[in-house]
C-alpha positions as CSV (number, residue, x, y, z in Angstrom):
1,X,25.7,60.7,-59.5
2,X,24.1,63.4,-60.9
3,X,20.4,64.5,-61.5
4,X,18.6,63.8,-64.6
5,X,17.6,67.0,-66.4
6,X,14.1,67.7,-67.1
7,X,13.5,70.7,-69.5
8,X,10.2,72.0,-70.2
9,X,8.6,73.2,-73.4
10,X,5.6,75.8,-72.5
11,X,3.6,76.7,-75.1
12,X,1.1,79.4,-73.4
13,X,-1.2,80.2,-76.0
14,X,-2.5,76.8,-75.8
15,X,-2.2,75.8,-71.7
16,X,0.7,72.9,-73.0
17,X,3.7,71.2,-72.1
18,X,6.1,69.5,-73.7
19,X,9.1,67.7,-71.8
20,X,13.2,66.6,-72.6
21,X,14.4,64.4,-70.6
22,X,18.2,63.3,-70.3
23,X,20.8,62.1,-68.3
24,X,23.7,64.1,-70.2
25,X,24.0,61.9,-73.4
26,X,20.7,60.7,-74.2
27,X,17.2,62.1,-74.5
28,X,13.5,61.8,-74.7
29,X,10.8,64.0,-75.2
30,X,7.0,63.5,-73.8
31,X,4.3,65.7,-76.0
32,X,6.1,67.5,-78.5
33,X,4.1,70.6,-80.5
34,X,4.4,71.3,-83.9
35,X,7.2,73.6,-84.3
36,X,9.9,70.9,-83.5
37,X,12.7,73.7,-84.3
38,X,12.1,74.6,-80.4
39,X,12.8,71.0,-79.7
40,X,15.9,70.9,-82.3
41,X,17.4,73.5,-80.7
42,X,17.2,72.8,-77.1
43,X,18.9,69.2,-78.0
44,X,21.8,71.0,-79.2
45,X,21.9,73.4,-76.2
46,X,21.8,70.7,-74.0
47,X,24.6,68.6,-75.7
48,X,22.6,65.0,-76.2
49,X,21.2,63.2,-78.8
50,X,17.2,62.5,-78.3
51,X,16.6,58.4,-79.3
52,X,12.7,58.0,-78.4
53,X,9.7,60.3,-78.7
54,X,6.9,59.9,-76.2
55,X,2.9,60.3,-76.9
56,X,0.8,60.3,-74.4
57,X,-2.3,59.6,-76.3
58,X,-3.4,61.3,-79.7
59,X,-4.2,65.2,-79.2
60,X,-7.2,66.9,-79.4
61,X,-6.0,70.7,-79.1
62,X,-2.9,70.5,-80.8
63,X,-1.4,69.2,-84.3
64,X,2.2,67.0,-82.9
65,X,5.6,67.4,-83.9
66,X,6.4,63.6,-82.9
67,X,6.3,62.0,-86.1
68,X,8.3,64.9,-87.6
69,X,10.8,65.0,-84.3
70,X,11.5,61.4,-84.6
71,X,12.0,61.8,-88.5
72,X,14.2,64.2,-87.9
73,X,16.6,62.5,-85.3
74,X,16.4,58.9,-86.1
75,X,14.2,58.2,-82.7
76,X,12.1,56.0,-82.0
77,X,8.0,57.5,-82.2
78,X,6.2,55.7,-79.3
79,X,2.8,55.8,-78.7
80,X,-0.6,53.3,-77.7
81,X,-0.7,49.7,-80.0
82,X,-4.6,50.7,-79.9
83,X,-4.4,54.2,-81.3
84,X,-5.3,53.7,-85.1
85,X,-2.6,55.7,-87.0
86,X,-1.1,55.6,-90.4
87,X,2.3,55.9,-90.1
88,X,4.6,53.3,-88.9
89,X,5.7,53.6,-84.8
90,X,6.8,51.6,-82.0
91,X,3.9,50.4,-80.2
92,X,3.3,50.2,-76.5
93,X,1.7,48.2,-73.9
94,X,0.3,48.6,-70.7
95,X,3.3,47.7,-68.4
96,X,5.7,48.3,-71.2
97,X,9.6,49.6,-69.9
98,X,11.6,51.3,-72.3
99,X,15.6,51.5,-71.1
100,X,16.9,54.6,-72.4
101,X,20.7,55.0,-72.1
102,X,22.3,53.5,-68.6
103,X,20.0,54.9,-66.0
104,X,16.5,56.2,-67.2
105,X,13.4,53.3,-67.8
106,X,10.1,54.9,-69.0
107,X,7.0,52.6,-68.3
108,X,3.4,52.8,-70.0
109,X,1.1,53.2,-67.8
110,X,-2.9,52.9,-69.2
111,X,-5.1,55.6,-68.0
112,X,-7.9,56.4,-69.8
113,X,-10.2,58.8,-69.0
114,X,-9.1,61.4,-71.5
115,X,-8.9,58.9,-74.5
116,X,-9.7,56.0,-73.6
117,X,-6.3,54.7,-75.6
118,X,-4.3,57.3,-73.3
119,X,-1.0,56.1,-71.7
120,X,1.3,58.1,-68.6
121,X,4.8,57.3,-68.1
122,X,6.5,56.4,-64.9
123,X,10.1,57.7,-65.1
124,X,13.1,56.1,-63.1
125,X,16.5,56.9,-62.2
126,X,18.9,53.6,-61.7
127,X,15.7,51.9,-60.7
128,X,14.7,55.1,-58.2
129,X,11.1,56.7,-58.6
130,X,11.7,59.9,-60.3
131,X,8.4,61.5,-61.9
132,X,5.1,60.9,-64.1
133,X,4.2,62.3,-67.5
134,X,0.7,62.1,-67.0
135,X,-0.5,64.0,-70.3
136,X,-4.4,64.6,-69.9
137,X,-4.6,62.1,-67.3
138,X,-3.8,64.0,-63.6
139,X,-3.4,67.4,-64.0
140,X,-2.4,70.0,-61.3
141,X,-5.9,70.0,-59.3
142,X,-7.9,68.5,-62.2
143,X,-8.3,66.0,-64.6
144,X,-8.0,66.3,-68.2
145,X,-11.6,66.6,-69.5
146,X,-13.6,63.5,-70.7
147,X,-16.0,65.0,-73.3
148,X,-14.1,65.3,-76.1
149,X,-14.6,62.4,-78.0
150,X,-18.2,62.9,-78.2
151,X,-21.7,62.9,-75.7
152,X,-21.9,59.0,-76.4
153,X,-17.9,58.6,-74.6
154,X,-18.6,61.1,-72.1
155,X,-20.0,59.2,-69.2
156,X,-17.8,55.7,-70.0
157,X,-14.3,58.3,-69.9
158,X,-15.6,60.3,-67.0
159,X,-15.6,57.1,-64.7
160,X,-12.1,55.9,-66.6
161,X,-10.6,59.2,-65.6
162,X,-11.2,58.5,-61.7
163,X,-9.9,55.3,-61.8
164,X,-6.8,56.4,-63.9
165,X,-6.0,59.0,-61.5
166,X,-6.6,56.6,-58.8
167,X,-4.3,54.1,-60.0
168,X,-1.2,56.6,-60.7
169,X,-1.9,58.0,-56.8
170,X,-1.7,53.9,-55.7
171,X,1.3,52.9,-57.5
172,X,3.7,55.8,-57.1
173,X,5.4,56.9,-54.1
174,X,4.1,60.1,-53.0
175,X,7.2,62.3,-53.6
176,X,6.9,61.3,-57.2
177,X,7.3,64.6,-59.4
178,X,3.8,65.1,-61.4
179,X,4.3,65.9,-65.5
180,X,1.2,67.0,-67.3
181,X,0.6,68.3,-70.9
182,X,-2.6,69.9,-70.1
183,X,-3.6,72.3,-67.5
184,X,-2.0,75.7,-68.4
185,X,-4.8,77.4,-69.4
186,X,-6.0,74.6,-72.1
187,X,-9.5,73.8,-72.5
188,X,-8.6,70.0,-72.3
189,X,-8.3,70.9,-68.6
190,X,-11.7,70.2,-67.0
191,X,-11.1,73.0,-64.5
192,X,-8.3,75.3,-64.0
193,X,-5.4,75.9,-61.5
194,X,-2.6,78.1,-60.6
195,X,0.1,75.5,-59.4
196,X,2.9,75.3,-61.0
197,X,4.6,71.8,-59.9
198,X,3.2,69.0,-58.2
199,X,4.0,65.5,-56.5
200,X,1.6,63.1,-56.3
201,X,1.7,62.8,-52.6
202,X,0.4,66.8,-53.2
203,X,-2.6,65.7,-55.7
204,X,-3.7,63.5,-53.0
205,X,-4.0,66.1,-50.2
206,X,-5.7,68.3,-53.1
207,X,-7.1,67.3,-56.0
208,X,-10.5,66.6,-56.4
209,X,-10.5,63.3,-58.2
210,X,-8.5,62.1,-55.0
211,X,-9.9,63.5,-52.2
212,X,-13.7,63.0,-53.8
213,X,-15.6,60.1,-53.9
214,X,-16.7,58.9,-57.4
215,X,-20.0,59.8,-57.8
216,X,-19.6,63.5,-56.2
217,X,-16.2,63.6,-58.7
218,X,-18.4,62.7,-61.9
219,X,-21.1,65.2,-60.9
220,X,-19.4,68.3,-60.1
221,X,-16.8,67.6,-63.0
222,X,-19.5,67.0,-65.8
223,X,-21.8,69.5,-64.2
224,X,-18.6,72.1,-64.6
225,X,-17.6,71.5,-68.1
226,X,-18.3,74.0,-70.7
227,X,-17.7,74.7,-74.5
228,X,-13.9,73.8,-76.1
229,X,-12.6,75.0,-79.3
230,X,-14.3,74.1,-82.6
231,X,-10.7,73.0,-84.1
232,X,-10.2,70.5,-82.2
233,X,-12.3,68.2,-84.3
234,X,-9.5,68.6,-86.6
235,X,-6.8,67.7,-84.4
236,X,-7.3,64.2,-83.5
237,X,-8.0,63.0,-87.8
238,X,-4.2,65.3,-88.4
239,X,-2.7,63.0,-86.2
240,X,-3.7,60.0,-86.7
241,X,-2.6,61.2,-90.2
242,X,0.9,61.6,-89.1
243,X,1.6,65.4,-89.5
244,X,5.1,66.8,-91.4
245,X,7.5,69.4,-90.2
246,X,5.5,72.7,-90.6
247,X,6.7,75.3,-93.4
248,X,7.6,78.8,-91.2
249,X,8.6,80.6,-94.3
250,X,6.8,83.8,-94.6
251,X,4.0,84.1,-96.8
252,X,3.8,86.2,-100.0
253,X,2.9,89.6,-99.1
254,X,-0.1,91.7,-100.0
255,X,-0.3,95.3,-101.0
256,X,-3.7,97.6,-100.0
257,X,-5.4,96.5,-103.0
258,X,-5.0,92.9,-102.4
259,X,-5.4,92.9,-98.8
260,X,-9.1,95.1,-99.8
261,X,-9.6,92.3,-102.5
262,X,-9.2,89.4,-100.0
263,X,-11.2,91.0,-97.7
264,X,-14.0,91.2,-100.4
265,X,-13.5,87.8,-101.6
266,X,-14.9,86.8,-97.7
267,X,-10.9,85.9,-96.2
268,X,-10.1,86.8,-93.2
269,X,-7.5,89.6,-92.7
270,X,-6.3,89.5,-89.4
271,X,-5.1,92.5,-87.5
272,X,-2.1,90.7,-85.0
273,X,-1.7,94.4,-82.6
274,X,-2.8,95.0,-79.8
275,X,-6.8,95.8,-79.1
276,X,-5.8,99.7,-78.1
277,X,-3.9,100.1,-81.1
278,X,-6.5,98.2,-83.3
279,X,-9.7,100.3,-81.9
280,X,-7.3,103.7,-82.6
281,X,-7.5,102.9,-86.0
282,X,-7.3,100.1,-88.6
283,X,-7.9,98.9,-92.2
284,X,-11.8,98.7,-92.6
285,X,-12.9,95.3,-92.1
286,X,-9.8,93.7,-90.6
287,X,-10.0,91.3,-87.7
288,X,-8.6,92.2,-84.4
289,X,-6.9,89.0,-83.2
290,X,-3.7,90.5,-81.1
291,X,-1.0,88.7,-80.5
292,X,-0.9,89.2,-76.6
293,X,-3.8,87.4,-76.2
294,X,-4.9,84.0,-76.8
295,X,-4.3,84.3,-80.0
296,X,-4.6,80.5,-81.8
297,X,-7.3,79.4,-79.7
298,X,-9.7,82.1,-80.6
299,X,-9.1,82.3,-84.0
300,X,-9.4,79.0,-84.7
301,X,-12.4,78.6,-82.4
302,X,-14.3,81.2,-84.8
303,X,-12.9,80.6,-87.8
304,X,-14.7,78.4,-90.5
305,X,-12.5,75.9,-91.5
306,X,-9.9,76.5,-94.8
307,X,-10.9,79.9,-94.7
308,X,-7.5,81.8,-96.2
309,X,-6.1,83.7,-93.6
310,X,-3.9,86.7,-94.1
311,X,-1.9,88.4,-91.2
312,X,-0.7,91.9,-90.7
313,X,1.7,92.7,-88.0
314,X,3.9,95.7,-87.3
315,X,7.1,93.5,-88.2
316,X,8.5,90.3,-89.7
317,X,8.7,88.8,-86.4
318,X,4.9,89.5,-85.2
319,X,4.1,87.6,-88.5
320,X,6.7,85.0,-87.7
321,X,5.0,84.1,-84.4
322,X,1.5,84.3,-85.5
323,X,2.5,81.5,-87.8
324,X,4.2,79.7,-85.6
325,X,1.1,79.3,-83.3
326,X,-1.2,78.4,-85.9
327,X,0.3,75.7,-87.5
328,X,0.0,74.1,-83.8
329,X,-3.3,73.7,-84.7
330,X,-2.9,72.9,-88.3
331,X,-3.7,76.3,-90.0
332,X,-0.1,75.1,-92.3
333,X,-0.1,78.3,-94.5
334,X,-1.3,82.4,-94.4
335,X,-2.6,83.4,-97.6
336,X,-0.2,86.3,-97.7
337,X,1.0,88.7,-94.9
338,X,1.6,92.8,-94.5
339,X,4.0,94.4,-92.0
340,X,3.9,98.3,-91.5
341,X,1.5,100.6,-89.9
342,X,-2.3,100.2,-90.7
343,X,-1.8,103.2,-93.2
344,X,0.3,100.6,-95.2
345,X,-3.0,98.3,-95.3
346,X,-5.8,100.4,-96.2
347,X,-6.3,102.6,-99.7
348,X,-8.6,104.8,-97.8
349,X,-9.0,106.3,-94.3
350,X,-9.0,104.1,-91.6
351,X,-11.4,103.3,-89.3
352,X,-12.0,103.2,-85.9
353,X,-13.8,103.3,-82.4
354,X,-14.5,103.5,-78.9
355,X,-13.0,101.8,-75.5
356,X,-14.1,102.5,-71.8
357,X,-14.2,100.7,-68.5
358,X,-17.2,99.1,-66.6
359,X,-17.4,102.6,-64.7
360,X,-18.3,104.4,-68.1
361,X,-20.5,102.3,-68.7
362,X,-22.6,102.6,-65.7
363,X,-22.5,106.4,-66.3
364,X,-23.9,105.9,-69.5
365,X,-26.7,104.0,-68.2
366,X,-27.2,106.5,-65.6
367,X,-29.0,108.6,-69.2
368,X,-29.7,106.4,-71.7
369,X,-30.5,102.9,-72.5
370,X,-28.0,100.7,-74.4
371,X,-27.5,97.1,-75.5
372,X,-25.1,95.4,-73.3
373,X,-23.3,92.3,-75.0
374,X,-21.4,89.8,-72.9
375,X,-19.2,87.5,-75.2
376,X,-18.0,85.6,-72.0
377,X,-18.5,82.1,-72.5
378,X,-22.4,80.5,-71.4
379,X,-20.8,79.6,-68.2
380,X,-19.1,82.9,-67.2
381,X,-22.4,84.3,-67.9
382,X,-24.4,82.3,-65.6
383,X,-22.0,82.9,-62.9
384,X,-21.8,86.3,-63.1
385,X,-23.5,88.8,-65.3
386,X,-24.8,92.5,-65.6
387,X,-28.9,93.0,-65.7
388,X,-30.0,93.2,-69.3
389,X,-26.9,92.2,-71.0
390,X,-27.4,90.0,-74.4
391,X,-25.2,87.1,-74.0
392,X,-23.5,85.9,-77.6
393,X,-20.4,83.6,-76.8
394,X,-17.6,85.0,-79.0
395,X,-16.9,81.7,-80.9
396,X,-20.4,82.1,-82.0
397,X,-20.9,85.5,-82.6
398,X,-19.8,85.1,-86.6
399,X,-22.6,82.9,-87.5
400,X,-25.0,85.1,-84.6
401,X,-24.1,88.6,-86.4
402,X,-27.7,89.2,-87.1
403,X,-28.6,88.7,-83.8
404,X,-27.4,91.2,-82.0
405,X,-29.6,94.1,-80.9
406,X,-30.4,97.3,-82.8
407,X,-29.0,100.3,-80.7
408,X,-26.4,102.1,-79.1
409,X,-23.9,98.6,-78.6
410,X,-21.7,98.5,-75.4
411,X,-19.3,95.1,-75.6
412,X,-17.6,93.9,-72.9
413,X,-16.0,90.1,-72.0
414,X,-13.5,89.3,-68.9
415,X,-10.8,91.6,-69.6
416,X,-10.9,93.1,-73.1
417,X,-9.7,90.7,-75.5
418,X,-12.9,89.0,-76.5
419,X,-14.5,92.1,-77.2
420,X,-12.2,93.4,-79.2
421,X,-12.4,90.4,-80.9
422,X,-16.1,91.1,-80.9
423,X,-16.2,94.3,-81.8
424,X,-14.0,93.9,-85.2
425,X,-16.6,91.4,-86.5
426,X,-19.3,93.8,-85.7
427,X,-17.8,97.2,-86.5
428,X,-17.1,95.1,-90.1
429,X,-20.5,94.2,-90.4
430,X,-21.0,98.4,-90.0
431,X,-22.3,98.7,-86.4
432,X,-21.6,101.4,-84.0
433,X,-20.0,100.9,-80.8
434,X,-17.9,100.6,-78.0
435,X,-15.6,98.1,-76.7
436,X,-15.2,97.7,-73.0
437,X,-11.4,97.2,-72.0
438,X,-11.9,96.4,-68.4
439,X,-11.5,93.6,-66.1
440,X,-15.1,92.2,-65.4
441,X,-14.9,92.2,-61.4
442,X,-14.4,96.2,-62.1
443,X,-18.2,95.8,-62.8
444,X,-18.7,95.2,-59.3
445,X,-17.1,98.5,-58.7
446,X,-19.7,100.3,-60.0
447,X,-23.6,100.5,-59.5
448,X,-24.4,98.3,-62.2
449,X,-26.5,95.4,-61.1
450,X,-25.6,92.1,-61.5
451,X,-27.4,89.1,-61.3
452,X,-25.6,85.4,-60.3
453,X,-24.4,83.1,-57.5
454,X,-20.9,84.9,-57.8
455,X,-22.1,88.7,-58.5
């Protein structure tokens, strides 16, 4: 007999995962994003028709495409009896086996910790353990994170998380292949980890929440979290909504004089290349959000929400996958979009300014004094951070513009890509500077001081 297939679905940008199972004929899918064409597609790669569509609980970092998947295939859309949605589904119990085709039976399993409506899903083959889709529940070396249903769920969800995880590591054999959504990189991960595949027999030799008591779990875990994206608040109301099948058409497009109109009006005009080619030169007051970066997370972290966004990529296809990774996290429609060179985008010259490394920077100081501004997250900061720097998180540095230190303005974040994002708000708002586009532990390299337990 052959092996059931288990496809994965990575969606980077965001730290996801999305799963199709099947044994050949039939399929299911655990977690599906929004742009369900990826999903589409790889059923008619495979050969075999999908009949049920898996949620692990309702989403806080990403807008679904189960509603719209099942829709589209005649499955069946299974998630929690206790989530409160408005759409019709096929709810599911605690202890609840699903039979899918001859040989694969999914069972709910409750763990809450994340939600506290959150379900995993036990996965056998003929009756033989195969794996766990264990969403936001037990990630590879983590948890899922418990705070983001509020302060007042915080400490009830930190405690259901331990026992969740503690159940799944009790009730499946050890070589059972671990499944999570979470964990890539998302900031529904309560801490972050390089493994790529797991068992649980491996989370129990590793993973805090299972080699940790409870109390010494709670504490370092709460005492680690840090900020998450401001969108997410509008995840979890989208869907419980029931999201549709996202539009990918490209948007009108936009001349100079529109593009200079929108950007007047208070839109954001977002510059998709990359932070080199943005600081060479660009259409004043465009947005430097590049595509090889985290691109969804950030904007929507920053950006005030059902503000019109237009995009400007060098092609079609730039434009094409900036959509795509913004209606993941419901921004449905660009305003209007321009391809070309930033010649194409500005009536006038363009603008432009400085990068360096940490080294330059240190030379610099060597002569003259400069304001130093960290956009690494509170955290980062506190762990690590050069004497004298101005700390202004970059998902708050659009409503903190006027805070920022008159002077000669030195920017610098983890790598690069904040600051760029930084400095395109700033240089916007007319200020002088220079963007660092460095990796922070080069700082270290140097004779700057730092300050913090890991400088």
């Amino acid at each position: 007999m052959t092996s059931l297939t288990i496809r994965t679905l990575e969606t980077p940008s965001l730290g996801d995962r999305s799963y199709l199972v099947h044994d050949g004929d039939v399929a299911f899918v655990i977690d599906p994003q929004r742009d369900i064409d990826r999903v589409l597609n790889l059923l008619r790669d495979e050969g075999v028709r999908l009949t049920h569509v898996f949620e692990t609980h309702i989403h806080n970092d990403y807008v679904t495409g189960g509603l719209a998947l099942a829709r589209a295939t005649a499955a069946a859309y299974l998630i929690n009896a206790d989530d409160e949605v408005s759409f019709d589904r096929t709810p599911l119990h605690d202890g609840d086996t699903v039979r899918i085709g001859e040989r694969m039976q999914v069972r709910a399993i409750r763990t809450p910790g994340h939600t506290f409506t959150h379900l995993s899903y036990a996965l056998t083959d003929s009756g033989r353990p195969i794996a766990v889709f264990t969403g936001g529940s037990l990630l590879y070396g983590a948890t899922g994170r418990p705070d983001l249903l509020g302060p007042d769920h915080t400490e009830a969800l930190v405690h259901h998380q331990h026992h969740s995880a503690r159940k799944l590591a009790r009730d499946l054999p050890d070589e059972t292949a671990v499944y999570p959504t979470h964990g890539f990189g998302s900031f529904c991960s309560a801490t972050q980890s390089d493994v790529t595949e797991s068992t649980i027999g491996a989370e129990k030799r590793h993973n805090p929440v299972l080699t940790q008591d409870e109390a010494d779990y709670v504490r370092d875990l709460l005492d680690g979290l840090g900020a998450w994206p401001a969108y997410y608040a509008h995840m979890a109301p989208a869907n419980s909504a029931g999201p549709e099948a996202p539009d990918l058409s490209l948007p009108e497009p936009a001349d100079a004089a529109e593009l200079r109109r929108r950007i007047e009006a208070g839109e954001w005009v977002v510059d998709l290349r990359t932070r080199a080619a943005f600081a060479a030169g660009h259409a004043p007051g465009t947005l430097n959000f590049g595509l090889d970066g985290s691109f969804s997370t950030y904007l929507g972290w920053l950006i005030t929400w059902g503000t019109p966004v237009t995009l400007l990529g060098e092609t079609a296809a730039d434009v094409a996958q900036a959509q795509r990774e913004l209606v993941r996290i419901g921004i449905d429609r660009p305003a209007a979009h321009a391809t070309g060179r930033p010649e194409d985008w500005s009536k006038g010259d363009l603008v432009s300014f400085p990068t360096a490394t940490f080294a330059d920077l240190a030379q610099v100081r060597h002569h003259r004094d400069v304001v130093v501004l960290d956009v690494r997250r509170t955290e980062e900061h506190r762990d690590a951070r050069i004497v004298g720097a101005v700390n202004i998180p970059v998902h708050e540095l659009p409503r903190r513009l006027g805070e920022v230190p008159p002077g000669e303005l030195w920017i610098h974040c983890a790598a690069g890509y904040r600051a760029s994002i930084a400095a395109s708000f700033l240089h916007a708002d007319g200020r002088q500077l220079v963007a660092v586009d460095d990796q922070f532990e080069n700082a270290a390299k140097t004779d700057l001081q730092l300050l913090g337990p890991k400088a």
